[in-house]
C-alpha positions as CSV (number, residue, x, y, z in Angstrom):
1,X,0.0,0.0,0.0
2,X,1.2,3.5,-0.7
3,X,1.3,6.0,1.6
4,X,1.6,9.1,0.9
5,X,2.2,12.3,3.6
6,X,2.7,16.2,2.9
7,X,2.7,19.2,5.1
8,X,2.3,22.5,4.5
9,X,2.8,25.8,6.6
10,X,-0.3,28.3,6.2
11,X,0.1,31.9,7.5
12,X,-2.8,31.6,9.6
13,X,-4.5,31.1,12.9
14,X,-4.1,27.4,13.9
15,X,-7.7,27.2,15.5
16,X,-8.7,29.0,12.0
17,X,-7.8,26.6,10.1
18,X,-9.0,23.5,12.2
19,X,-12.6,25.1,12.4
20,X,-12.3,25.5,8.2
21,X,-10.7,21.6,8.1
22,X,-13.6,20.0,10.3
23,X,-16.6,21.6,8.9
24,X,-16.8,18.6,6.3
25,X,-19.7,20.3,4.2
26,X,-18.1,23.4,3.1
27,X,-14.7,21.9,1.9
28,X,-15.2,24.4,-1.6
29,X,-16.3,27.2,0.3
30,X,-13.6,27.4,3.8
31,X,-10.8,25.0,2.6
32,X,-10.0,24.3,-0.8
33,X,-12.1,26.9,-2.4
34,X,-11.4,26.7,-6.9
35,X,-10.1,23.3,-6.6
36,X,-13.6,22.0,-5.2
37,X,-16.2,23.7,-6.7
38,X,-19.2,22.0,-4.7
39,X,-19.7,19.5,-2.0
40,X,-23.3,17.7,-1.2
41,X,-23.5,16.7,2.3
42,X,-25.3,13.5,3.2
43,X,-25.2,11.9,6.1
44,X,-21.5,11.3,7.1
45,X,-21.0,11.4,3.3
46,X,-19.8,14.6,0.8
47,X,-20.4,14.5,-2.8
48,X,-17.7,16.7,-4.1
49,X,-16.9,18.2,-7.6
50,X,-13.7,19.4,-8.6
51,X,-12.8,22.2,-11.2
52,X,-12.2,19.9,-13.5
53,X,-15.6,18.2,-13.3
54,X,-14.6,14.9,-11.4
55,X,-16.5,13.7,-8.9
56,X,-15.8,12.0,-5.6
57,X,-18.0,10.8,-3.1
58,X,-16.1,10.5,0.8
59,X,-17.1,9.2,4.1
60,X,-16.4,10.5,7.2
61,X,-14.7,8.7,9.8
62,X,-13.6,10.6,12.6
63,X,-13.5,14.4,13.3
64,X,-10.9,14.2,16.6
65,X,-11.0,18.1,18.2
66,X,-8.6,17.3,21.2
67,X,-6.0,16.5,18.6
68,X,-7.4,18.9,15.7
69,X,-7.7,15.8,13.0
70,X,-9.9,14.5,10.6
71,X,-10.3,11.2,8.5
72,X,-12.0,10.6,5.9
73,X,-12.4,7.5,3.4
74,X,-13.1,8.1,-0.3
75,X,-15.6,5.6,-1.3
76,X,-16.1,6.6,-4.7
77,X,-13.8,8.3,-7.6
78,X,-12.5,8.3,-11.1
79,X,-9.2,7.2,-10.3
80,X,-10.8,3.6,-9.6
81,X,-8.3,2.7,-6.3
82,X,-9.4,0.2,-4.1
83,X,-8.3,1.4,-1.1
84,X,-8.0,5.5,-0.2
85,X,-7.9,6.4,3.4
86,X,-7.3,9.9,4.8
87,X,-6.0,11.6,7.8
88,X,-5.6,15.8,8.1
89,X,-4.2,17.0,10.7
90,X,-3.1,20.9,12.1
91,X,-1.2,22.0,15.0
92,X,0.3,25.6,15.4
93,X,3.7,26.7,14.0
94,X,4.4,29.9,15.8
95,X,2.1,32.9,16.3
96,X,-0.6,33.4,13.3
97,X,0.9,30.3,11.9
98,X,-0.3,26.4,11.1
99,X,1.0,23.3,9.9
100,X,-1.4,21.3,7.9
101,X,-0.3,17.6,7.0
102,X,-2.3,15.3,4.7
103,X,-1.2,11.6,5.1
104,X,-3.1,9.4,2.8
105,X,-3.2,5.8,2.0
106,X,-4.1,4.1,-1.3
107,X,-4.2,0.9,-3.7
108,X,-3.7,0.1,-5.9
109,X,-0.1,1.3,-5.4
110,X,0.4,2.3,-9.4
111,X,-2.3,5.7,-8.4
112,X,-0.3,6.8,-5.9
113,X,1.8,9.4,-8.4
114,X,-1.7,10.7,-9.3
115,X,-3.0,11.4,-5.6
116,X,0.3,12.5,-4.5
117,X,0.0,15.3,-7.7
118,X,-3.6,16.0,-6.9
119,X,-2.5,16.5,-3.1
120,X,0.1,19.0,-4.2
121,X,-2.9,21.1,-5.9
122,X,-4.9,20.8,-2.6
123,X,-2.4,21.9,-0.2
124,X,-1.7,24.7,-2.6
125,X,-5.4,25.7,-2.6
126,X,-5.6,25.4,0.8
127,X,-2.8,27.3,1.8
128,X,-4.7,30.3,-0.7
129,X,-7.6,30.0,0.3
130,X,-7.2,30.1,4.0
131,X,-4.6,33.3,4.2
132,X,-6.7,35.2,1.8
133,X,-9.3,35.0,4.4
């Protein structure tokens, strides 16, 4: 299984960003806002839709506040794995600043250069989107 982790450092408020990270319905609106144009909230499910039209359908697992993390499990999306599980986490880097990291794990192992591309474009919108705000 390939697992993949980035971080990022966001000029921004750590509690902020965790309040953005956890609300799991408004991922295009307070997180990754132009890389995720919509998200459909059902149950502990989103429906989301990227710029580029994909759509991906992912299950909550966990939303842990003591520790500022959230997993999540994609259920459904074009790149066909078989396996996609993932954990974001934040914790504070110094006044006004946050450390985001993004740890996923997929199969099949061959999609893995894929997510870890598409994971660079999210951290990137992420990091926009939240010190814009």
């Amino acid at each position: 299984m390939a697992s993949i982790s980035k971080s990022i450092t966001i000029d921004a408020d750590t509690d902020r960003v965790w309040d953005a990270l956890r609300d799991f319905g408004a991922l295009h609106e307070r997180l990754v806002s132009g890389f995720v144009v919509a998200t459909e909230l059902h149950d502990d499910t989103r429906v989301i839709t990227f710029a580029n039209g994909a759509v991906a359908h992912e299950r909550l697992v966990t939303i842990d506040d003591a520790a500022r993390r959230l997993v999540y499990s994609v259920v459904r999306s074009p790149l066909g794995g078989t396996h996609d599980n993932s954990a974001a986490q934040v914790c504070a880097a110094g006044e006004g600043r946050t450390t985001f990291v993004w740890t996923k794990d997929v199969l099949p192992d061959a999609i893995a250069p894929r997510v870890s591309a598409l994971m660079d474009q999210g951290l990137a919108s992420i990091k926009a989107t939240l010190e814009r705000r």
